[in-house]
DRENMIPA-410274 format. One record per residue (C-alpha): x, y, z; residue in one letter; residue number from 1. Coordinates in steps of 0.25 Angstrom, whole numbers, padded with zeros to 4 digits. Layout:
DRENMIPA-410274
{site {X; Y; Z}; A; NUM},
...
end
This chain:
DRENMIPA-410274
{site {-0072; -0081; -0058}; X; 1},
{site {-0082; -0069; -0054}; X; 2},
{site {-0075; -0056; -0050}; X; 3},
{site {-0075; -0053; -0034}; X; 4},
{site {-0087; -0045; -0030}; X; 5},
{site {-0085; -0030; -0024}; X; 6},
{site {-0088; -0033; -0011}; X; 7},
{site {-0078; -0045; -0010}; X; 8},
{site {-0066; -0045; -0003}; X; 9},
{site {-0050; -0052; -0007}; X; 10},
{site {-0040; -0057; -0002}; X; 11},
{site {-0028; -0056; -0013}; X; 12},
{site {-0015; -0063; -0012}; X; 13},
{site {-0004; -0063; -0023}; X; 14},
{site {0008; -0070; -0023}; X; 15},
{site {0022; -0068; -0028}; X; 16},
{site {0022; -0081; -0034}; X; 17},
{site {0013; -0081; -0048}; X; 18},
{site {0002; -0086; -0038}; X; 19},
{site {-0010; -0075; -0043}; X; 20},
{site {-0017; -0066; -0034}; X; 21},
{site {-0026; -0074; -0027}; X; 22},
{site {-0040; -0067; -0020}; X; 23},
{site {-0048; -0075; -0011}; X; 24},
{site {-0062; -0067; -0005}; X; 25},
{site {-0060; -0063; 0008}; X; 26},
{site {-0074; -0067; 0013}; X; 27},
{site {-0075; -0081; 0007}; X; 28},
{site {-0060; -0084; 0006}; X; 29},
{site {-0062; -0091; -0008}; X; 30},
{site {-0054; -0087; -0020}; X; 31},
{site {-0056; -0078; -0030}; X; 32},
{site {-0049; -0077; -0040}; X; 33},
{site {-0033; -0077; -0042}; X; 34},
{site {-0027; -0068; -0051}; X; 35},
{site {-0015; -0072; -0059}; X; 36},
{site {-0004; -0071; -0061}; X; 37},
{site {0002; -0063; -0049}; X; 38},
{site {0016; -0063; -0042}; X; 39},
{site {0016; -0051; -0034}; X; 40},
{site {0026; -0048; -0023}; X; 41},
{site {0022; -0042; -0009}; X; 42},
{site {0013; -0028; -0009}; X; 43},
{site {0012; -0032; -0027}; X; 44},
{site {-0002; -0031; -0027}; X; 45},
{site {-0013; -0021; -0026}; X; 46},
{site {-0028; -0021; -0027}; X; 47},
{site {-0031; -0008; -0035}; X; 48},
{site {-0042; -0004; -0031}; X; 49},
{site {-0050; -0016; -0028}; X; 50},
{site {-0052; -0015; -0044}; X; 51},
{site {-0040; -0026; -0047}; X; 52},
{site {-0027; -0029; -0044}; X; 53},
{site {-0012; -0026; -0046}; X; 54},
{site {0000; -0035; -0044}; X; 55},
{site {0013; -0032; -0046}; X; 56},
{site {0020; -0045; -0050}; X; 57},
{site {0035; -0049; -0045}; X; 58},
{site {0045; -0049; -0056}; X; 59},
{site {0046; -0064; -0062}; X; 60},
{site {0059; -0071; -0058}; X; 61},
{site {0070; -0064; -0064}; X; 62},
{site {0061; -0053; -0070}; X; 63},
{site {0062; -0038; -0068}; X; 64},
{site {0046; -0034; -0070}; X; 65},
{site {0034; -0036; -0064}; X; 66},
{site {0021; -0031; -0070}; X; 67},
{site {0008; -0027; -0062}; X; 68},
{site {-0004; -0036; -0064}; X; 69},
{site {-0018; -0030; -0064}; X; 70},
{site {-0029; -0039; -0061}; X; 71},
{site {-0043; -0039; -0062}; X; 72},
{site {-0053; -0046; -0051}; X; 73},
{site {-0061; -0052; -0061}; X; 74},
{site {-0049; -0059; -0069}; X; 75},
{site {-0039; -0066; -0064}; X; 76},
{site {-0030; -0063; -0074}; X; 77},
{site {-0021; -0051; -0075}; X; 78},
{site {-0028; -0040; -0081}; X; 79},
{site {-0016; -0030; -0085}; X; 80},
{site {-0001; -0031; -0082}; X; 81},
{site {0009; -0018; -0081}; X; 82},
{site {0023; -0018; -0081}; X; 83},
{site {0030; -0008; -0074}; X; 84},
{site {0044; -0005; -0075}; X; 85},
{site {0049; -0009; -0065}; X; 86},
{site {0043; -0022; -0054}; X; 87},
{site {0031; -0016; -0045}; X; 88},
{site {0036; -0022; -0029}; X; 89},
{site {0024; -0015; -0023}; X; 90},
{site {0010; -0011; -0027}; X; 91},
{site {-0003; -0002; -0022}; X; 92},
{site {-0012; 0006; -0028}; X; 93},
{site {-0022; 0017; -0021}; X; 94},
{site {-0035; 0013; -0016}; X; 95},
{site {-0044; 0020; -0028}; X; 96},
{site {-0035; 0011; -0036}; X; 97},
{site {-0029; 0022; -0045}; X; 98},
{site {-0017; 0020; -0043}; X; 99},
{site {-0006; 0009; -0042}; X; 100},
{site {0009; 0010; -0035}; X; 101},
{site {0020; 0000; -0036}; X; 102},
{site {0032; 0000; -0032}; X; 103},
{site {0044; -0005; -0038}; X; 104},
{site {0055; -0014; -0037}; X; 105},
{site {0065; -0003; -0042}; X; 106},
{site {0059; 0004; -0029}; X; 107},
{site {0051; 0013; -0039}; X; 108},
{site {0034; 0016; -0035}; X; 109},
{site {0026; 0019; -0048}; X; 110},
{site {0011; 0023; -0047}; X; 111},
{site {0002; 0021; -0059}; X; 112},
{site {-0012; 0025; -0060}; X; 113},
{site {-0021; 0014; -0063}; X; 114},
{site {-0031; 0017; -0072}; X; 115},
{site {-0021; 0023; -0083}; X; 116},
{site {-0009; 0014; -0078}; X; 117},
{site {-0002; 0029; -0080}; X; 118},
{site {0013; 0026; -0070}; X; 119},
{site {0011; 0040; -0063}; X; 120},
{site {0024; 0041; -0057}; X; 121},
{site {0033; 0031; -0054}; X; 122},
{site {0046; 0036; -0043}; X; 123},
{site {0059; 0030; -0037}; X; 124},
{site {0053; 0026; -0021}; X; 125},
{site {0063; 0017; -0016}; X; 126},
{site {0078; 0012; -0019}; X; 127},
{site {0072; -0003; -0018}; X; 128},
{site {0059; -0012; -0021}; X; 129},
{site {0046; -0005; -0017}; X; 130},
{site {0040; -0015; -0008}; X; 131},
{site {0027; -0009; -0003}; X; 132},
{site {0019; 0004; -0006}; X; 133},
{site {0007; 0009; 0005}; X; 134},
{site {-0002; 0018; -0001}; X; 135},
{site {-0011; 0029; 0006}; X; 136},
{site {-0016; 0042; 0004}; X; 137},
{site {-0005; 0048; -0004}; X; 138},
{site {0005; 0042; 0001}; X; 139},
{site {0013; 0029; -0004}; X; 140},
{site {0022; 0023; 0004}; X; 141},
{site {0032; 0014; -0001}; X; 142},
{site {0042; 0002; 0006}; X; 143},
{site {0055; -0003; 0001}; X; 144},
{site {0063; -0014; -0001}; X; 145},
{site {0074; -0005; 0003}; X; 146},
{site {0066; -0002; 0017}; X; 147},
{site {0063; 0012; 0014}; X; 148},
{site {0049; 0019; 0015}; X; 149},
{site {0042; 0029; 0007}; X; 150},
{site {0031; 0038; 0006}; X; 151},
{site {0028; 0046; -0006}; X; 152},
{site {0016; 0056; -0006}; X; 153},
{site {0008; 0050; -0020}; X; 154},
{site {0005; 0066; -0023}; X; 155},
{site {0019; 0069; -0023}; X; 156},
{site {0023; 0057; -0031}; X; 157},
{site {0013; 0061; -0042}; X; 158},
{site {0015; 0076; -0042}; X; 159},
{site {0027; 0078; -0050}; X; 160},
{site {0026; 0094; -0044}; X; 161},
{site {0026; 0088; -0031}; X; 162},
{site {0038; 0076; -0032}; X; 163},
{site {0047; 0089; -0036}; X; 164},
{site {0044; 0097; -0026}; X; 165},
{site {0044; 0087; -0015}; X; 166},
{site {0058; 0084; -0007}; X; 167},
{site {0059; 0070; -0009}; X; 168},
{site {0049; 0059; -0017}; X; 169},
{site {0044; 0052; -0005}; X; 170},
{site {0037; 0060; 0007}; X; 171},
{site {0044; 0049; 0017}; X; 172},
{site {0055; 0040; 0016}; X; 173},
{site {0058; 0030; 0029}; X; 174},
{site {0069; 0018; 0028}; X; 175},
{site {0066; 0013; 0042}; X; 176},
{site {0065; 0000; 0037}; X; 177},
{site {0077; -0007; 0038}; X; 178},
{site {0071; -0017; 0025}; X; 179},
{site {0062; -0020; 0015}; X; 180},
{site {0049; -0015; 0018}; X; 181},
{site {0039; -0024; 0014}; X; 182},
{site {0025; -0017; 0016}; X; 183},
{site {0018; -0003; 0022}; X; 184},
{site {0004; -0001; 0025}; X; 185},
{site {-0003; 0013; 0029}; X; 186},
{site {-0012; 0016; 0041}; X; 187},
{site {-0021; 0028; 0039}; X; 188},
{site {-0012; 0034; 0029}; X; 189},
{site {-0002; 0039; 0038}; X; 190},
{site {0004; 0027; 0042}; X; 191},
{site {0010; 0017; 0036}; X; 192},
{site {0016; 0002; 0041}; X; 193},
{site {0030; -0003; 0036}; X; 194},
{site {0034; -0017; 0036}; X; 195},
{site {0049; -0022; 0032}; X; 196},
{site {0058; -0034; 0031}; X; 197},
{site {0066; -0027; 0043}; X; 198},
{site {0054; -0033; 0055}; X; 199},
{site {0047; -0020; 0057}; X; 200},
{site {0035; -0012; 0052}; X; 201},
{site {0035; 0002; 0054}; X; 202},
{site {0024; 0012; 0055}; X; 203},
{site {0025; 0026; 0048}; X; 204},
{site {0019; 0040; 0049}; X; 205},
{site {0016; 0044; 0033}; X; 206},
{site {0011; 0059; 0036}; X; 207},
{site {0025; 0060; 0046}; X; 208},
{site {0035; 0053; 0038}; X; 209},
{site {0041; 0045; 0050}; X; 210},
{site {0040; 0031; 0056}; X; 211},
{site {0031; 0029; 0069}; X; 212},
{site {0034; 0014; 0074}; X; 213},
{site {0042; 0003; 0069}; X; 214},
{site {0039; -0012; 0075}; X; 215},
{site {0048; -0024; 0074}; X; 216},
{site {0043; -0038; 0071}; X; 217},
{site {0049; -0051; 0073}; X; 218},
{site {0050; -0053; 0057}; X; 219},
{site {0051; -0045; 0044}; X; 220},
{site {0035; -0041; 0040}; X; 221},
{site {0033; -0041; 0026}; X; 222},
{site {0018; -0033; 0024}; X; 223},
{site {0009; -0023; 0035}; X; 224},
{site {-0006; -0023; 0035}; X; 225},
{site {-0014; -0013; 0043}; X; 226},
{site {-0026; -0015; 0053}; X; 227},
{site {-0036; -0003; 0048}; X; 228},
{site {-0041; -0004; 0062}; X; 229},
{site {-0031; 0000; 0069}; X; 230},
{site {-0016; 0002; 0072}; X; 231},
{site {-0013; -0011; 0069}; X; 232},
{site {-0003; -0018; 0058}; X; 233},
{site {-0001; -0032; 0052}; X; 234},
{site {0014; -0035; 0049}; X; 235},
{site {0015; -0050; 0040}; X; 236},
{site {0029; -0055; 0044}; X; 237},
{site {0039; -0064; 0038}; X; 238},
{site {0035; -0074; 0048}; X; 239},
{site {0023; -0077; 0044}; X; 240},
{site {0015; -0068; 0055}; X; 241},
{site {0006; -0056; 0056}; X; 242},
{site {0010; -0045; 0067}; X; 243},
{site {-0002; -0038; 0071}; X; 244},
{site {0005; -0023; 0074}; X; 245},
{site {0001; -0012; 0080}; X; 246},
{site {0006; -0001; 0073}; X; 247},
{site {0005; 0008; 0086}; X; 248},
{site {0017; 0003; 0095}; X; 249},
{site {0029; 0009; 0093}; X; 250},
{site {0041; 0000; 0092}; X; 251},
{site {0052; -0008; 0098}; X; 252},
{site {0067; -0009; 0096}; X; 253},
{site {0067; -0023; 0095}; X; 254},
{site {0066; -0035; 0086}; X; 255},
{site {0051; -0035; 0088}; X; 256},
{site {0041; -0026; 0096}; X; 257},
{site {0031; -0034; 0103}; X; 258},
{site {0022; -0023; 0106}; X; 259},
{site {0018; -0019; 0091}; X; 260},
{site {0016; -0033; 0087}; X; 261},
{site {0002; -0037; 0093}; X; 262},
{site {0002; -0052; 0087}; X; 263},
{site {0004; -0059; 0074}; X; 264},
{site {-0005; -0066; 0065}; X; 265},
{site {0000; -0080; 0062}; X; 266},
{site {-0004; -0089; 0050}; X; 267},
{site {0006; -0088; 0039}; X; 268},
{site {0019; -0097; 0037}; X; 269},
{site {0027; -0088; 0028}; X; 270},
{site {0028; -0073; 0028}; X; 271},
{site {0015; -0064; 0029}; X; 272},
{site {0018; -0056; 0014}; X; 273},
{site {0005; -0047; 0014}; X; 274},
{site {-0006; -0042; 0023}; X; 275},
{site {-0019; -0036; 0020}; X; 276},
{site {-0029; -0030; 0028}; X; 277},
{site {-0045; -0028; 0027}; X; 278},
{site {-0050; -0014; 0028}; X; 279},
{site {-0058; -0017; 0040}; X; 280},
{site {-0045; -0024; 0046}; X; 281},
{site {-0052; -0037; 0050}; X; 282},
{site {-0045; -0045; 0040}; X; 283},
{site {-0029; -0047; 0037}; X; 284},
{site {-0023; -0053; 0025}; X; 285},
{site {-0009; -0059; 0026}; X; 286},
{site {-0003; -0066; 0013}; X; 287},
{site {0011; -0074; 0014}; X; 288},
{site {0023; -0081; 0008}; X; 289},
{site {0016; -0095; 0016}; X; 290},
{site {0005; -0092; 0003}; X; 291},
{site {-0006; -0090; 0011}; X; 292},
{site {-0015; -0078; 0014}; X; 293},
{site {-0022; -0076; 0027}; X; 294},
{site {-0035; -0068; 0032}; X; 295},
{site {-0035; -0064; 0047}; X; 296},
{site {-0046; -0057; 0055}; X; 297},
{site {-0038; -0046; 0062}; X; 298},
{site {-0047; -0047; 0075}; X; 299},
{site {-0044; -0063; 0078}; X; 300},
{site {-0033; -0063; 0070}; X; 301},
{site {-0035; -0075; 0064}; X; 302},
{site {-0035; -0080; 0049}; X; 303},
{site {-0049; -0081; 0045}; X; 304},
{site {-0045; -0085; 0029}; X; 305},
{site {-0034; -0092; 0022}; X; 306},
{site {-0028; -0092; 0008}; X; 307},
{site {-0017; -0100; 0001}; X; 308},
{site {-0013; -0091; -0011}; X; 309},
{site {-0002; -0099; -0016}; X; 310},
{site {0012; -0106; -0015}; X; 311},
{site {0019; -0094; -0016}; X; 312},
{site {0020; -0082; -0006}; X; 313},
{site {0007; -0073; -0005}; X; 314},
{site {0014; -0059; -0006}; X; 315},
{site {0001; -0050; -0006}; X; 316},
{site {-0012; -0049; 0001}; X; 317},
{site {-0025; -0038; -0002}; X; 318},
{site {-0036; -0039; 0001}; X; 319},
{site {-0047; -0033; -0010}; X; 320},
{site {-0059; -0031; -0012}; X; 321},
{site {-0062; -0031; -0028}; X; 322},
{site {-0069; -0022; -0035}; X; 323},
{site {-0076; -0024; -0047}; X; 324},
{site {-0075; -0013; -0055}; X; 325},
{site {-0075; -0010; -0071}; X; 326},
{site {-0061; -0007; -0074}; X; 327},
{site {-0055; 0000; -0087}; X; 328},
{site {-0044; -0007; -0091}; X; 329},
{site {-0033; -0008; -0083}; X; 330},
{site {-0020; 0000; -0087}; X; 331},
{site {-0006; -0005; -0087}; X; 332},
{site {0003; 0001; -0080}; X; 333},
{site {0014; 0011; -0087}; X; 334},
{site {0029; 0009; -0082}; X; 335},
{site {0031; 0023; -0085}; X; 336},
{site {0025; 0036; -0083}; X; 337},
{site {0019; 0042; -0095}; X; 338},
{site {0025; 0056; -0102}; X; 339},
{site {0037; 0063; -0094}; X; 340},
{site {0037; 0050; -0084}; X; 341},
{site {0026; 0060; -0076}; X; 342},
{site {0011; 0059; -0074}; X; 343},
{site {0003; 0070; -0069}; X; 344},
{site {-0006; 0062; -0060}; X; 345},
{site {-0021; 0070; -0058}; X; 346},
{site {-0023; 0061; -0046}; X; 347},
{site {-0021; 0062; -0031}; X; 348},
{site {-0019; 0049; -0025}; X; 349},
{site {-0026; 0049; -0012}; X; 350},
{site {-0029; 0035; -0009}; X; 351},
{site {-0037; 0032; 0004}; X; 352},
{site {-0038; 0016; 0008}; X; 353},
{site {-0049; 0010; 0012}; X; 354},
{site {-0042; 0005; 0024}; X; 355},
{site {-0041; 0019; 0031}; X; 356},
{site {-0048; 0020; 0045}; X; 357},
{site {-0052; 0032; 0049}; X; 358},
{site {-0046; 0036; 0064}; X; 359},
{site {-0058; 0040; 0074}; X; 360},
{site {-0060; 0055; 0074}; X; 361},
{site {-0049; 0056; 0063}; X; 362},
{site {-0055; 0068; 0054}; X; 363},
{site {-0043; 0071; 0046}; X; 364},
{site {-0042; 0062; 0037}; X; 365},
{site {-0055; 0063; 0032}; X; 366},
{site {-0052; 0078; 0031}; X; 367},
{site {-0040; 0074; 0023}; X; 368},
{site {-0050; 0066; 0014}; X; 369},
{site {-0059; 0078; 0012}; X; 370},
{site {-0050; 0089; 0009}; X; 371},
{site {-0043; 0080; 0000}; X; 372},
{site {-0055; 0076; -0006}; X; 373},
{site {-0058; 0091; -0008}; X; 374},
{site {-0044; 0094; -0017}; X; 375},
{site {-0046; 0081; -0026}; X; 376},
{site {-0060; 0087; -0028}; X; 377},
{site {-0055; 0101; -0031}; X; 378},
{site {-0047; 0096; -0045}; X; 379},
{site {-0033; 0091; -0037}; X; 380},
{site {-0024; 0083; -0043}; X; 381},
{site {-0009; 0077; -0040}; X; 382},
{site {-0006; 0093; -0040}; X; 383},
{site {-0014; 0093; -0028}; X; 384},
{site {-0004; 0096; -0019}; X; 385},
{site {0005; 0104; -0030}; X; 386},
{site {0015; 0115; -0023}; X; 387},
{site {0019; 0119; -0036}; X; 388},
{site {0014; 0132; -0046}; X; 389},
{site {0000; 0134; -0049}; X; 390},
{site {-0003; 0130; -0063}; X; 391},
{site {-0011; 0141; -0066}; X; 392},
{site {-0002; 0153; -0061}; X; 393},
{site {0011; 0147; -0057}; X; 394},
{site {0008; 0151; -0043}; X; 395},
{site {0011; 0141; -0033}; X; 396},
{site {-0001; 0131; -0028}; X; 397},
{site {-0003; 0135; -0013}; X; 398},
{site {-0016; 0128; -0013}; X; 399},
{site {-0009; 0115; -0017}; X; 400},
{site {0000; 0118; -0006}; X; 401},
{site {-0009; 0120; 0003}; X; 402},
{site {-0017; 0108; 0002}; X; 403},
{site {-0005; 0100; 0002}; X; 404},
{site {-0001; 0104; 0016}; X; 405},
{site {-0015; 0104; 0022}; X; 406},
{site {-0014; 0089; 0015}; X; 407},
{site {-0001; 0084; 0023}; X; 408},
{site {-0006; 0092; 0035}; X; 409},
{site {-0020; 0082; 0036}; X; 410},
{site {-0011; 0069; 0034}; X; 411},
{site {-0001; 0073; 0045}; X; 412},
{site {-0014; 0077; 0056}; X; 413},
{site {-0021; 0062; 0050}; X; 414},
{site {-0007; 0056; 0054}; X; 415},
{site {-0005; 0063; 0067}; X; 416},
{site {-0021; 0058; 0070}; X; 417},
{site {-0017; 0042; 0067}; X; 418},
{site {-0003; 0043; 0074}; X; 419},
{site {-0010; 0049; 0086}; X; 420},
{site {-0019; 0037; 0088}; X; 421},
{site {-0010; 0025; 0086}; X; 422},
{site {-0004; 0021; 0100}; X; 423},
{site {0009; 0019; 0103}; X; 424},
{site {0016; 0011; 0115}; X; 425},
{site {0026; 0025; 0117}; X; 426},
{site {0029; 0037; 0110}; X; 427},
{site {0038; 0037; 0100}; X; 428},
end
């Protein structure tokens, strides 16, 4: 089968049942190619890059490891398997694809660099499963099976000068969530959507560290997709609907608030698992357990393509636009960190998606851009931000100070630009 071309576009479904990855183009609806074999459970699988894919796969029945599959978009076979040490639940990696994050069943995070498969740090996030990781800027934010929430500061984490200086491992920690949380999604790199098995989603302030709005819903919600457009959330429910939210509604004491949910997409039999949203935002996704996947144009909301993956439940939805590039061999993965168990890393992950829409007369974070841009350019690396000694005369590094602050001072003014322009009914 001839490899996809650059410009098309995929829809991706896997399933966690060994039902392979299938991929069907977007435009034509016809199928691509199906990569086997593949049982991945919900938020398992990550497009890297556009150049190939990575899938976690669910431990076999009665087994205790999972490896990480590795495909190419011109085979349908797998083309390298790793075998961490312990079952990857939840996996992302950075939009320039030089990284890849999983989260753990043992509620452990582990972040490996791609092109070396060196593991550069691995830490201890959660007391449960790691069900979901959102990734932006240089902030992770992980969700639990044990309903807690964290953000860690990716230049902390990989800095071992900073992780002993800093108070606690994570920058935030909230345990709103009275269960499981099943999926987060970031706005604008300051906010991010929660969704849990306990009927609400809640909507969080990143730069402040505190919860804005939770809203109720009439079932538990098992994945969040975002409207780049505008203030707008898509929350798949057990029940087999869509709720179109608007994040900007603060919410009710009661069993459901009417007022945030503006109406619900309805198409499915079984639970909605996974939702994905186009760039532009004139296209959803929704994969679910009915093992079907469905395309919606957003402005009639209605399904304008439909798929049958499989017998099994669809557990994860993307959609991707391949790349064909020549890749150097693909590394596998190390289960442990090489040396003392500590990797200097020589890189500043700063990842900026591709769905970022820029606010009207919001000049901040392109400043925050440029002046990032002028540090990297200047020789920085993870030490960027170092508070430590000077290396060459023990002094300590002010500059490094400095600019870390002038750093955390920009992402709270960008936040305080966003929060300022999303309506709410009342104050809070």
């Amino acid at each position: 089968m001839a490899p996809p071309s650059p410009s098309k576009q995929l829809v991706l479904a896997a399933s966690s049942v060994d039902a392979g990855v299938a991929a069907w183009d977007l435009r034509t609806g016809a199928e691509d190619i199906r990569l086997r074999p593949c049982a991945s459970r919900p938020r398992a699988l990550a497009s890297v890059a556009g150049r190939f894919l990575a899938a976690a796969q669910a431990p076999s029945a009665g087994g205790n490891s999972g490896p990480i599959h590795f495909f190419h978009w011109e085979k349908p076979q797998v083309a390298v398997k790793s075998f961490p040490a312990d079952p990857i639940r939840a996996l992302i990696a950075d939009d320039e694809g030089s990284y890849l994050i999983g989260g753990a069943s043992n509620g452990s995070i582990f972040l490996w660099e791609v092109s070396s498969g060196e593991l550069l740090h691995t830490w201890r996030a959660h007391y449960r499963a790691v069900r979901c990781l959102a990734l932006y800027d240089y902030l992770l934010v992980s969700g639990s099976e044990d309903g807690s929430i964290k953000v860690w500061d990716l230049i902390t984490v990989l800095d071992e000068q900073s992780r002993l200086e800093a108070q606690t491992p994570y920058l935030y920690s909230f345990s709103q969530h009275a269960l499981p949380v099943t999926d987060i999604a970031c706005f604008l790199g300051a906010i991010a959507v929660s969704s849990s098995e306990d009927r609400t989603c809640k909507i969080w302030s990143l730069s402040e560290g505190r919860m804005l709005r939770s809203i109720s819903f009439p079932t538990s919600i098992d994945c969040v997709a975002l409207d780049p457009r505008s203030h707008i959330f898509y929350a798949g429910g057990r029940d087999g609907k869509i709720y179109v939210t608007a994040m900007g509604v603060d919410f009710s004491s009661h069993d459901c608030d009417e007022s945030s949910i503006l109406g619900a997409l309805d198409d499915h039999s079984k639970a909605v698992t996974s939702l994905a949203s186009s760039t532009d935002g004139l296209l959803l996704v929704s994969g679910s357990e009915d093992g079907n996947v469905r395309v919606w144009d957003t402005r009639s909301q209605q399904v304008t393509r439909k798929f049958k993956h499989s017998q099994g439940p669809v557990t994860n939805v993307l959609i991707v636009a391949p790349k064909r590039v020549k890749l150097p061999p693909l590394q596998p993965l190390r289960k442990v960190c090489s040396a003392n168990g500590e990797v200097n890393s020589t890189t500043v992950i700063l990842p900026r998606p591709e769905n970022d829409t820029p606010i009207p007369g919001n000049k901040t974070s392109v400043f925050m851009e440029n002046f990032l841009e002028k540090l990297q350019k200047h020789g920085c690396s993870s030490m960027l931000f170092d508070s430590g000694l000077n290396a060459q005369n023990g002094a300590p590094n002010q500059q490094g100070a400095e600019w870390r602050g002038r750093y955390l001072e920009l992402q709270d003014l960008f936040v305080h630009e966003v929060l300022d322009q999303i309506p709410s009914s009342r104050d809070q």
